[in-house]
C-alpha positions as CSV (number, residue, x, y, z in Angstrom):
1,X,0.0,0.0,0.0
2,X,1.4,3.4,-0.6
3,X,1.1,6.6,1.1
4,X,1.2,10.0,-0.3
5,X,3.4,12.2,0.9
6,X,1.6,15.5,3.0
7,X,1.7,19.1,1.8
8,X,4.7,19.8,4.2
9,X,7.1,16.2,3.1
10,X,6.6,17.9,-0.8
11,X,8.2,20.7,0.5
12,X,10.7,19.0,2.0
13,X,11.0,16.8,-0.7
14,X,11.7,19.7,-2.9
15,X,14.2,21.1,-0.3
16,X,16.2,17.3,-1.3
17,X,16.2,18.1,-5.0
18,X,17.4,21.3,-4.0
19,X,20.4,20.1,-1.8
20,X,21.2,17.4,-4.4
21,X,21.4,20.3,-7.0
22,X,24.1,22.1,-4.9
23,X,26.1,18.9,-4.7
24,X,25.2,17.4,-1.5
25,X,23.8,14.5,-0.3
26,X,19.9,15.5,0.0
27,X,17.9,16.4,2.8
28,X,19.2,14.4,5.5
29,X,19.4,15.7,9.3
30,X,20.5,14.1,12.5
31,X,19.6,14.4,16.0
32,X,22.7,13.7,18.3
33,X,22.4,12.7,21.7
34,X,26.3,12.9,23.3
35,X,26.7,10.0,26.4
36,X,28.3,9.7,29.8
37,X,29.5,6.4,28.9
38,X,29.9,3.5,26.6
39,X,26.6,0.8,25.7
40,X,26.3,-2.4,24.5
41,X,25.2,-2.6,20.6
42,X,23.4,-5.8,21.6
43,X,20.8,-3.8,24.2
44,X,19.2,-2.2,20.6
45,X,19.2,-5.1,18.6
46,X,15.8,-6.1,19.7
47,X,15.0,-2.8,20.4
48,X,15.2,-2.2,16.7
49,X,12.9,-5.9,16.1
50,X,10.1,-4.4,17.9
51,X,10.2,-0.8,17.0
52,X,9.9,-1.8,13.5
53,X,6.6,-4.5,14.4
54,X,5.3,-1.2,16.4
55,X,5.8,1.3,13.3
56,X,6.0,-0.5,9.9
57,X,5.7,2.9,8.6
58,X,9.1,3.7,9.1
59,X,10.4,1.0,7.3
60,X,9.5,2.4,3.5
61,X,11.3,3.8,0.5
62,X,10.2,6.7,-1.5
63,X,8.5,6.1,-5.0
64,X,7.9,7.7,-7.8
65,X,4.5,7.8,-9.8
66,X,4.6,10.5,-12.2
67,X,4.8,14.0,-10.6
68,X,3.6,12.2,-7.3
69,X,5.5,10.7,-4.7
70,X,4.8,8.3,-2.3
71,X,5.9,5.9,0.6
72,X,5.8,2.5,-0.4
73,X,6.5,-0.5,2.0
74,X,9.7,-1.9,2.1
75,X,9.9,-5.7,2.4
76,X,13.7,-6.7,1.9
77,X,16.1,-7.6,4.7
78,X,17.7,-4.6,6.0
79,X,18.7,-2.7,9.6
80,X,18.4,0.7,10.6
81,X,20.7,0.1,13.2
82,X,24.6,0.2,13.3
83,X,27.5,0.8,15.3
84,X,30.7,2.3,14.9
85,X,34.0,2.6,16.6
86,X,36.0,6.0,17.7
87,X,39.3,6.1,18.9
88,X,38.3,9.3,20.6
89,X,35.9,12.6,20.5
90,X,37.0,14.0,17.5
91,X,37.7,10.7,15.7
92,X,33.8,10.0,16.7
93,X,32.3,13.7,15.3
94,X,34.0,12.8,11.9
95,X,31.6,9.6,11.7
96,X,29.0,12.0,12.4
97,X,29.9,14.0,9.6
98,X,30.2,11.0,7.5
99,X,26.6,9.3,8.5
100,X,24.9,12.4,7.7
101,X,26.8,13.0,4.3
102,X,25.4,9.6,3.3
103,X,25.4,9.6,-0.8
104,X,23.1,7.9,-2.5
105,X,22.3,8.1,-6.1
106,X,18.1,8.0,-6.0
107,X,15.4,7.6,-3.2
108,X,17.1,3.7,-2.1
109,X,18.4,5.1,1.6
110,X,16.4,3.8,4.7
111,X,14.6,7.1,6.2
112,X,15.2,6.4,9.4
113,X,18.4,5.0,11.3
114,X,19.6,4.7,14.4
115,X,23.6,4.8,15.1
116,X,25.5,3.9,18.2
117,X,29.1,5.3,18.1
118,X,31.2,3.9,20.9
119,X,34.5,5.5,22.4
120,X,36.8,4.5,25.3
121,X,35.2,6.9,27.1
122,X,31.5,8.0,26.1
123,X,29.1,7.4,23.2
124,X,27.1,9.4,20.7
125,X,23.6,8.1,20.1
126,X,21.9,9.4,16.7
127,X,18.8,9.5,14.2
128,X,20.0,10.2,10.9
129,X,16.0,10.8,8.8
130,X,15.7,11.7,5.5
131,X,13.5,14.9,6.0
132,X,10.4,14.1,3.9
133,X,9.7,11.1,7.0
134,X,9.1,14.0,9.1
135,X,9.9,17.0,10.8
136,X,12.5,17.5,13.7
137,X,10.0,17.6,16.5
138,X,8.6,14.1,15.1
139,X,11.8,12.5,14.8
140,X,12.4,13.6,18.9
141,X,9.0,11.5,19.5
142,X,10.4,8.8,17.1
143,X,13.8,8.5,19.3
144,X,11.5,8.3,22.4
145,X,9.0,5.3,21.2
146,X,12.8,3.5,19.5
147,X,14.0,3.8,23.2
148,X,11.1,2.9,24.9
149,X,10.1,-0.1,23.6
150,X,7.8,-1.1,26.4
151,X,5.6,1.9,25.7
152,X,2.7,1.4,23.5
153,X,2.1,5.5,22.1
154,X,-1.5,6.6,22.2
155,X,-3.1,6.8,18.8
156,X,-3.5,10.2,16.8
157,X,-4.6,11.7,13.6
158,X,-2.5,14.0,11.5
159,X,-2.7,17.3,13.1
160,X,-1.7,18.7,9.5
161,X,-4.7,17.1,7.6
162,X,-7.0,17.7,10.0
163,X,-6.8,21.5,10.0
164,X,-6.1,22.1,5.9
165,X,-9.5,19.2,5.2
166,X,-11.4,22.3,7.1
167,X,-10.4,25.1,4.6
168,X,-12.9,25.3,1.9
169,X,-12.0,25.6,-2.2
170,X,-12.6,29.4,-1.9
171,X,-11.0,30.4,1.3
172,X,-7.6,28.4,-0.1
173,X,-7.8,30.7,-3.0
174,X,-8.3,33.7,-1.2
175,X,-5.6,32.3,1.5
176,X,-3.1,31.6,-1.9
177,X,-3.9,35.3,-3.1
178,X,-2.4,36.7,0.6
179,X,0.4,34.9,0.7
180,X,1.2,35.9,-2.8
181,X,1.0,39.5,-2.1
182,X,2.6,39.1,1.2
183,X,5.7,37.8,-0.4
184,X,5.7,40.3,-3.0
185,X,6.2,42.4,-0.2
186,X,9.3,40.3,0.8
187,X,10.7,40.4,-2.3
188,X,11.5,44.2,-2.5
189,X,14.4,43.6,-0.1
190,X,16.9,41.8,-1.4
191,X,18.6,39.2,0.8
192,X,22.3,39.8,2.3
193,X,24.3,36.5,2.3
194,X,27.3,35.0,4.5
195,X,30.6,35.7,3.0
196,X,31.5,32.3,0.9
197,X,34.3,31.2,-1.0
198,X,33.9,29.9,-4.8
199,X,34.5,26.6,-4.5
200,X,32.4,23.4,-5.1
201,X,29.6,21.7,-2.6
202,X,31.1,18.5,-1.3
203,X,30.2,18.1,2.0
204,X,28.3,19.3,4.9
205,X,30.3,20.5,8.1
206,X,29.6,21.8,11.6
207,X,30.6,23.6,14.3
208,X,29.2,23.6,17.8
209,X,28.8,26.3,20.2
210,X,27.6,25.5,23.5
211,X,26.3,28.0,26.5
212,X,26.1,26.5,30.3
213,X,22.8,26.5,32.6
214,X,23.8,30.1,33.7
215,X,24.2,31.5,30.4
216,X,21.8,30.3,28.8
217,X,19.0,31.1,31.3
218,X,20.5,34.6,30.8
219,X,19.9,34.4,26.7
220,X,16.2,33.2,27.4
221,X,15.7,36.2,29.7
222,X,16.5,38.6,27.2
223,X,15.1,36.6,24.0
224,X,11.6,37.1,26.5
225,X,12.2,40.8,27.2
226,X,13.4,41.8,23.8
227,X,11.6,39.6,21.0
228,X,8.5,38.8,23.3
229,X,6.7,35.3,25.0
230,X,6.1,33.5,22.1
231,X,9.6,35.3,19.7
232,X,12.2,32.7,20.7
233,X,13.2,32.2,17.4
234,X,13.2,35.7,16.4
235,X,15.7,36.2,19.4
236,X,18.3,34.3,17.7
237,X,17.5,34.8,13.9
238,X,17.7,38.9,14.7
239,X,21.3,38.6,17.0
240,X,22.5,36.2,13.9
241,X,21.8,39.1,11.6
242,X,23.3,41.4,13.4
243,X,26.4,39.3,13.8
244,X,26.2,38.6,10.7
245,X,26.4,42.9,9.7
246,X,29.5,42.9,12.0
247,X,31.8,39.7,10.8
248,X,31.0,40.9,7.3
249,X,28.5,39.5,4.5
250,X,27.4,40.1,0.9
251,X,25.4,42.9,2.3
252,X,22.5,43.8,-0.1
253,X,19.4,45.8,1.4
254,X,18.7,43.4,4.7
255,X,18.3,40.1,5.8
256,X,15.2,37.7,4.9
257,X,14.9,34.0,7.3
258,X,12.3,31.5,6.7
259,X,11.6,29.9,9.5
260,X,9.0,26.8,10.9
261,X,5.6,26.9,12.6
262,X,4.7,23.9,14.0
263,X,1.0,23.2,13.6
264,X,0.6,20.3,16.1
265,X,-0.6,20.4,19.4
266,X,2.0,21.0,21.6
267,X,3.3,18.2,24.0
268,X,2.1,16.1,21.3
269,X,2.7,12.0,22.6
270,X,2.1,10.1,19.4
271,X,4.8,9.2,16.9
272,X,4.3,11.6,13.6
273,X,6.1,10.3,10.3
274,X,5.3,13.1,8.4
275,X,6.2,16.8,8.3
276,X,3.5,19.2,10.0
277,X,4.8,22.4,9.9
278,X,4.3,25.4,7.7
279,X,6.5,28.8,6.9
280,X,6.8,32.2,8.8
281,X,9.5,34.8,7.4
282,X,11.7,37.0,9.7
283,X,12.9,40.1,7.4
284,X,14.9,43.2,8.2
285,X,16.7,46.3,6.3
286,X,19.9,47.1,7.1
287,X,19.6,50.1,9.3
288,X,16.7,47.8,11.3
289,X,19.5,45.3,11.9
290,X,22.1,48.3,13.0
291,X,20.2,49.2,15.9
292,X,19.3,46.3,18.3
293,X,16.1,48.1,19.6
294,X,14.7,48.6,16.4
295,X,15.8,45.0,14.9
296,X,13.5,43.5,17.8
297,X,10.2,46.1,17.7
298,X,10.3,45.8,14.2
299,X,10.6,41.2,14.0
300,X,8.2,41.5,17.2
301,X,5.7,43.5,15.2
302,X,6.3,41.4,11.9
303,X,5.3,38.3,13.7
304,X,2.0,39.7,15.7
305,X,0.8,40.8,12.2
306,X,1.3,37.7,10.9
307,X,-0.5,35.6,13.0
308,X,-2.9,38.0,13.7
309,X,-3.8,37.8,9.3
310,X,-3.7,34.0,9.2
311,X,-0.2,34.6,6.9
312,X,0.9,31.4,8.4
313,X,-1.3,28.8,7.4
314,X,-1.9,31.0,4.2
315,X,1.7,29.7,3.0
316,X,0.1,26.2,3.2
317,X,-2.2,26.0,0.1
318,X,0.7,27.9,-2.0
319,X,2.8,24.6,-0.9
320,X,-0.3,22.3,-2.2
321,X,-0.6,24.2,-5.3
322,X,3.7,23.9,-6.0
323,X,3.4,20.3,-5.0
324,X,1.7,19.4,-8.2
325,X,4.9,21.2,-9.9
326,X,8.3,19.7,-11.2
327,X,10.5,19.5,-8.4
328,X,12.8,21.9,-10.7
329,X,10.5,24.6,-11.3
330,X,9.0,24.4,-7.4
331,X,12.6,25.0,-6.5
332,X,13.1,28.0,-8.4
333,X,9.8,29.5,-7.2
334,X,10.4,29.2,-3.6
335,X,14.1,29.8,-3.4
336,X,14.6,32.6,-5.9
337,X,12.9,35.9,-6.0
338,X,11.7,37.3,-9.6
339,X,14.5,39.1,-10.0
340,X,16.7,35.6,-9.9
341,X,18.1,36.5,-6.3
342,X,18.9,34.1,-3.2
343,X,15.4,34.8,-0.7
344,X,17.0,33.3,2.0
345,X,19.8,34.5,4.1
346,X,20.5,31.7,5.8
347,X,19.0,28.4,7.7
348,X,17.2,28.2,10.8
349,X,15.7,25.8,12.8
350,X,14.4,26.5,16.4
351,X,13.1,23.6,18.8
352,X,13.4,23.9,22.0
353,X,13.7,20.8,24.6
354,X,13.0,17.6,23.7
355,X,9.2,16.4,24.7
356,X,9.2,14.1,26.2
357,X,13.0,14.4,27.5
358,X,15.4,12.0,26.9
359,X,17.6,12.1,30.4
360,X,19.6,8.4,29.6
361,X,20.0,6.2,26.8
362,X,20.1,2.2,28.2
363,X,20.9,3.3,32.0
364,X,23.3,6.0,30.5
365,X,23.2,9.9,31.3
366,X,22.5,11.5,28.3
367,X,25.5,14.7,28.9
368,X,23.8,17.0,25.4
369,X,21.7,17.2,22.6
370,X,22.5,19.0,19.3
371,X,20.8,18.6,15.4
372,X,22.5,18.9,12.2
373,X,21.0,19.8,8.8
374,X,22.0,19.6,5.0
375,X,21.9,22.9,3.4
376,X,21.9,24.6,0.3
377,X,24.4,26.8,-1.9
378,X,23.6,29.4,-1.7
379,X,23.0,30.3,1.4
380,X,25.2,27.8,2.9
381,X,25.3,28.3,6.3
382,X,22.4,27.2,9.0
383,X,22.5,27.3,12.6
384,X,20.0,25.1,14.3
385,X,19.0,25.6,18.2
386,X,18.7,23.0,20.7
387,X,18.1,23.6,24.7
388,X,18.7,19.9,26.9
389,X,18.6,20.8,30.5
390,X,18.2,24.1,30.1
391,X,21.4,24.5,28.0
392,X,21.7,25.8,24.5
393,X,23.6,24.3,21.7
394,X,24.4,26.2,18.6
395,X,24.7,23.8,15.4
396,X,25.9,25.8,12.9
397,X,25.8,23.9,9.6
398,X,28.0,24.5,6.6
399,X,28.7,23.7,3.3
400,X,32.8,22.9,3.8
401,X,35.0,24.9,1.4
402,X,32.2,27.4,0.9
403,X,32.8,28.9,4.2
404,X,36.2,29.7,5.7
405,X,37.2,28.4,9.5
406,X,38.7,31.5,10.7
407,X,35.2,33.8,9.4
408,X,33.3,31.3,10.8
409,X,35.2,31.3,14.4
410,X,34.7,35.6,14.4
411,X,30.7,35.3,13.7
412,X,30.0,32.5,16.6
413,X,32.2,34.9,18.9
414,X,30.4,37.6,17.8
415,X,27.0,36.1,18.0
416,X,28.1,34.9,21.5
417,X,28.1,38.8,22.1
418,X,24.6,39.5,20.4
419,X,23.0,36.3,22.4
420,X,24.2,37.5,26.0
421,X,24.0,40.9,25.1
422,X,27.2,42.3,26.6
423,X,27.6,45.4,24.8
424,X,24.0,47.2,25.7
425,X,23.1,49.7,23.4
């Protein structure tokens, strides 16, 4: 039996083509749990027996069926476990890099797989998913059901489908018409990039930048007072913009971000495969981003209008209507402007602590949590957020090559600066 792919995984899916276009590997992300200790590989063996009898619908393959794509079961012997040896941390972070720089030639990679890289002294514990299986909040509720095999997860129905099988022909049309105009609107500023080098996509990279308990409960303090309750994310696009301006970019006439709205329920127990999110847009000129105060009234105010006008959820039925396109052309549409400019300035990905936490992994303390993410070129650069315990980790993702160690090093120190906020205006 196959099953079509949601509004949300064609976007993604899209998002693959893109990647693969650049040179990469396609859309695949990680989440990356670092351990106190070393495990067994035979404790997940039967773990992985029964997850799979639990959720056959992570076992599947992508297929083609003209413009359509779909999930279709996938019967042949194969594990979505495996273990791998480090000599030590560095050594380990390499096979990292190398399990989520998988290459495959066409849709044949399992979407989901669990990795268990031992050291002499501590682990790494990973989900490497192909991003049409679902979005990074699902793939935190599909480590929790792999883990906890004993659970049996309450039963659900897909939050996206539920709210978009409400909207009537005529109010998608009208929703299709705002979202048009409202990125029209977008379009008149053109987007300032990171500074890159001219050199070919080959592989993704990353660097980490952690903040402790302290710190970080200081950087949530001011991402409240400054970008508002619910403007987390707008906290950390706007101080990366501004860091951004001071390292040194292609500066054009501001900074456009696309970022996620997750339209589930929130504290959400039931394993999604699927991706239910849809689109916001963060966008500042120049002299917004040069003066902190007026960066943050101005993103704060840009996201009340926007929810407050339903611009949200009117991005969904625009992704409907491209996901009847040519992956090709739906590319160009959503990544380039008219004028055949880059829309996006850079990556960004916001989620906050995992629900339901993940303290240990088979008796193990679980010590941090980061995410990593393929990207494209151009922009090149993404930085993903992830709190565990209270503590932030900064993911910045890169295309390697593209952008240069010792630029990269002055905009996380810089950023560092914008986060904490130690030179008040």
């Amino acid at each position: 039996m196959l099953t079509a792919l949601n509004t949300a995984d064609h976007f993604t899916l899209m998002m693959d083509h893109e990647i693969r276009k650049s040179g990469l590997s396609g859309n695949f992300c990680a989440l990356v749990f670092e351990l106190a200790g070393k495990l067994d590989p035979e404790i997940f063996v039967v773990k992985t027996e029964r997850f799979l009898q639990r959720f056959p619908e992570a076992n599947v393959r992508l297929k083609q069926q003209g413009r359509r794509y779909f999930w279709q079961p996938y019967t042949q012997g194969s594990s979505i476990f495996f273990t791998h040896q480090a000599k030590h941390k560095d050594a380990a972070q390499k096979i990292i890099q190398s399990i989520i720089n998988i290459e495959v030639s066409a849709y044949d990679a399992a979407p989901i797989t669990f990795h268990l890289i031992n050291m002499p002294t501590g682990s790494f514990f990973l989900l490497r998913w192909f991003h049409p299986i679902c979005d990074a909040k699902g793939a935190e509720l599909i480590t929790h059901y792999f883990l906890h095999d004993d659970e049996t997860p309450p039963q659900g129905k897909n939050p996206f489908a539920l709210l978009t099988n409400k909207w009537s022909f005529w109010k998608k049309l009208g929703m299709m018409y705002k979202a048009k105009k409202y990125i029209g609107q977008l379009d008149q500023t053109s987007s300032s990039l990171p500074k890159i080098e001219n050199a070919p996509a080959e592989k993704l990279d990353f660097k980490l930048l952690s903040f402790d308990a302290d710190t970080s409960k200081n950087i949530m303090r001011n991402a409240m007072k400054e970008a508002g309750m619910t403007g987390t994310s707008l906290y950390f696009i706007g101080c990366l913009m501004r860091a951004l301006e001071k390292t040194g970019c292609q500066e054009k006439a501001g900074f456009c971000v696309p970022y996620a709205m997750n339209m589930r329920k929130r504290k959400a127990l039931f394993p999604l495969f699927g991706n239910q999110v849809s689109f916001l847009f963060a966008q500042a000129s120049m002299e917004q981003v040069r003066d902190r105060k007026k960066l943050f009234t101005s993103l704060r105010e840009q996201h009340k209008t926007t929810i407050r006008t339903g611009l949200d959820q009117a991005l969904v039925p625009l992704m409907w209507a491209g996901s009847w396109l040519p992956l090709e052309k739906y590319g160009g549409i959503i990544r380039n402007t008219p004028q055949g400019e880059e829309r996006s300035s850079f990556w960004f990905s916001y989620t906050g602590e995992p629900e339901p936490q993940v303290s240990e992994i088979a008796g193990t303390k679980v010590k941090t949590m980061f995410q990593l993410s393929q990207v494209t070129s151009a922009p090149s650069l993404g930085m993903l957020v992830s709190q565990y315990n209270g503590e932030i980790t900064l993911s910045f993702n890169y295309i390697a090559k593209q952008i240069q160690d010792e630029w990269l090093n002055t905009l996380t120190e810089q950023l560092a600066k914008e986060l904490i906020n130690t030179d008040k205006e």
